[in-house]
C-alpha positions in Angstrom: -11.6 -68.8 -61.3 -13.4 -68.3 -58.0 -16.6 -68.5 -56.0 -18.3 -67.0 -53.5 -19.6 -69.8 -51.0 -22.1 -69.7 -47.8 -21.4 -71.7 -45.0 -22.4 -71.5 -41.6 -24.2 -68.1 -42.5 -20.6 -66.5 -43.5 -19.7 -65.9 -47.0 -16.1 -67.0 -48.3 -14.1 -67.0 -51.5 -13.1 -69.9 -52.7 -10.2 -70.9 -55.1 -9.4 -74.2 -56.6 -6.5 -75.2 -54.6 -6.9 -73.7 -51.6 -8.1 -73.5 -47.7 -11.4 -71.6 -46.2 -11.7 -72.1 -42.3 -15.7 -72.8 -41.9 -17.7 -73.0 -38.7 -17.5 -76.3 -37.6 -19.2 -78.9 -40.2 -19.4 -82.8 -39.4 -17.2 -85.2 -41.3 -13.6 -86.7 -41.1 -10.5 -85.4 -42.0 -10.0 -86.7 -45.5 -13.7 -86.5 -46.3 -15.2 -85.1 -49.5 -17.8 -82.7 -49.2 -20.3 -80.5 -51.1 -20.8 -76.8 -50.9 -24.6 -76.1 -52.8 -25.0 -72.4 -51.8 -22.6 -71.1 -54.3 -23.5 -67.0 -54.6 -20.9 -65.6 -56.8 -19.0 -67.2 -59.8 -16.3 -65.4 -61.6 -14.2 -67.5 -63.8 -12.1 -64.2 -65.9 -14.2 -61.8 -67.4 -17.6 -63.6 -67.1 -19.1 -63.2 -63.6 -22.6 -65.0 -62.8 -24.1 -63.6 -60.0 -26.8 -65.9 -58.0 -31.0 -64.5 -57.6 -29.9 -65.6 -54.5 -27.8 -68.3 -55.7 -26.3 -69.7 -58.3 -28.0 -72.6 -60.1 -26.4 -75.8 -61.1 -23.1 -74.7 -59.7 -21.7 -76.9 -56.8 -17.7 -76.8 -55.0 -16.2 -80.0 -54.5 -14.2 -79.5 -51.1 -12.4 -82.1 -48.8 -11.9 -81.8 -45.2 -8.1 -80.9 -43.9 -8.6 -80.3 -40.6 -11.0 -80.5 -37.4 -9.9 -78.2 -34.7 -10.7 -75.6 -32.8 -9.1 -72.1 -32.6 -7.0 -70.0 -29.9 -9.0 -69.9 -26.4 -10.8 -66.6 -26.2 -10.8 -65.4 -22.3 -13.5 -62.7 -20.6 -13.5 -61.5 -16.8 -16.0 -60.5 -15.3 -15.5 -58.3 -12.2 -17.4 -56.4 -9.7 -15.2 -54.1 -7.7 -15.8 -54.3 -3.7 -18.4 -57.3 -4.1 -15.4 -59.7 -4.3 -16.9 -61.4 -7.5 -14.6 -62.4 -10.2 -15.8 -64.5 -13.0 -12.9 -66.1 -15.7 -14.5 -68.0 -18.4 -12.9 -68.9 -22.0 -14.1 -70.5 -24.5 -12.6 -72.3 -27.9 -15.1 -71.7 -30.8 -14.6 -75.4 -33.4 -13.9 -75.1 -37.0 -13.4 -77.0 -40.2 -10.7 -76.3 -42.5 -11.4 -76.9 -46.4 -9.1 -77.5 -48.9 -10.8 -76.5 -52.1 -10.8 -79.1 -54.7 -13.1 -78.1 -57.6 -15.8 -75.3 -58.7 -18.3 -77.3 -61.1 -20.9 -76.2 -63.5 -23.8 -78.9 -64.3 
């Protein structure tokens, strides 16, 4: 069984038991959240496809980890103006263990 989930304005696949890394939602580590916008669900041969989503089904995730990922660098240079810009930047994200896909 799996779902298609939106979050953040991404879509991901989600499978009882395991991880999605999301763009950055609030809560603590630990914390159980909902995930309403549930497009897709496919549990073997049956598929339900949302009109745009699906209704009454809601995934049951909790929080595993706050963080943010690998710094992402960009120069800028202007050759014989002696400018020379380095920025990076570390974009946050939430990691989601997957605990249940449920039907009301």
């Amino acid at each position: 069984m799996f779902a298609v989930v939106e979050s953040g304005g991404k879509q991901y696949k989600a499978t009882p038991g395991g991880f999605i890394e999301v763009e950055k939602l609030p809560g603590d580590k630990g914390q159980q959240i909902t995930l309403e916008r549930v497009l897709l669900v496919a549990d073997g041969d049956s598929i339900t496809v949302g009109q745009p989503l699906v209704a009454g089904v809601t995934v049951l995730a909790t929080v595993a980890l706050q963080a943010r990922r690998r710094k992402v660098l960009h120069f800028h240079y202007v050759p014989k103006k002696r400018q020379r810009v380095k920025t990076g930047h570390r974009q946050p994200f939430t990691r989601l263990r997957i605990d249940a896909i449920q039907a009301a």
